[in-house]
N, C-alpha and C positions, 0 to 999 in steps of 0.2 A: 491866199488861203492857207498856204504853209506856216505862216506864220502865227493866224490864228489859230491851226491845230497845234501848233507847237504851245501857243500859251496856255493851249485848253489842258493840254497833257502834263505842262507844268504844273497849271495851277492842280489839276487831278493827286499828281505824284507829291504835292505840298496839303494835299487835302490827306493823303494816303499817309503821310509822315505823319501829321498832328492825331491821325486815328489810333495808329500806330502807339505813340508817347502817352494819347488819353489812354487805351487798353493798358501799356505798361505800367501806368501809375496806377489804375486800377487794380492790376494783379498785383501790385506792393500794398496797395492797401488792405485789399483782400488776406494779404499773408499777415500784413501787422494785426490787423483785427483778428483776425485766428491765434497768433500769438499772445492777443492782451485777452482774450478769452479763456486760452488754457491757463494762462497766467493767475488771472482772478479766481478760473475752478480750484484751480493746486490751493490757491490763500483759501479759499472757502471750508474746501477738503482738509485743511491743516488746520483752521480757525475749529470744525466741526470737531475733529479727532480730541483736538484739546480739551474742548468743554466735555468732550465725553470722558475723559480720561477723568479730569475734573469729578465730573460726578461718581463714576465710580471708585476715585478714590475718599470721596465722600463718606459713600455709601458703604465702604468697605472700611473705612475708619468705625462709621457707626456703629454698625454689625457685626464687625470684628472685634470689639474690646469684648461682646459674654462668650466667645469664643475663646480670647484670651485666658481672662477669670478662670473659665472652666479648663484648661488647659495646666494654669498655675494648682487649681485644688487637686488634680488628678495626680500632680508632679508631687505636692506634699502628701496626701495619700499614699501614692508608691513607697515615695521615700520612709512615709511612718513602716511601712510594709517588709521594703525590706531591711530596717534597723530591728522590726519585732522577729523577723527570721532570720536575722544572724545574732542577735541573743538567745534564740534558742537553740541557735547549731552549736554556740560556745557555751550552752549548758550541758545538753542533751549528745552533741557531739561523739566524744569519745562511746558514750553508749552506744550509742548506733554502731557502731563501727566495730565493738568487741559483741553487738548480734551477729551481726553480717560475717563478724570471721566466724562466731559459734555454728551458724547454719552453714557456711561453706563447710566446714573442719567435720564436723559432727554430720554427717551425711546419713539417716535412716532411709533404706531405700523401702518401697513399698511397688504392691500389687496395683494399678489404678482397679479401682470397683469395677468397671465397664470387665476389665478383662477376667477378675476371678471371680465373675458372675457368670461369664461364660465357661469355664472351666470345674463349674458346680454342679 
């Protein structure tokens, strides 16, 4: 009888090894496939990002050239803008400048109304 529990227990502990190697292969498989899963999300996530970049650089090409346009007329506008006001400072110029010293130089000083209406 010893000898049949002996085989029984063998054969159990050779049943208990192959359970054993099928679980472990399992759990590597398990990991690979969760590995080729993230794998493919990440391509997916990268393939999606592209075409959107894609498009919106599209769409920002489109869009963006009457922005530009408008952008260049406001620049030549300016620019007409300030060449017509610094030909007028190199006309007009020195005048300005011999008021500005007349009214500092030449000081009249005054009552404000407010106060010598009180004082009336």
């Amino acid at each position: 009888m010893s000898a049949q529990n002996s085989a029984g227990i063998q054969t159990l502990l050779d049943a208990e090894r192959e359970a054993q190697k099928i679980v472990q292969k399992a759990r590597e498989y398990r990991t690979k496939k969760v590995k080729d899963a993230r794998t493919e999300a990440q391509k997916e996530i990268d393939e999606y990002r592209n075409q959107k970049e894609e498009e919106f650089k599209k769409f920002e090409s489109e869009h963006g050239s009457g922005n530009k346009k408008a952008e260049d007329e406001a620049n030549k506008e300016a620019e007409a803008k300030i060449k017509e006001i610094q030909q007028i400072g190199e006309k007009l110029g020195s005048k300005v400048v011999e008021e500005l010293l007349q009214a500092v130089v030449n000081v009249k000083p005054e009552v404000p109304s407010k106060i010598a209406a009180t004082k009336a």
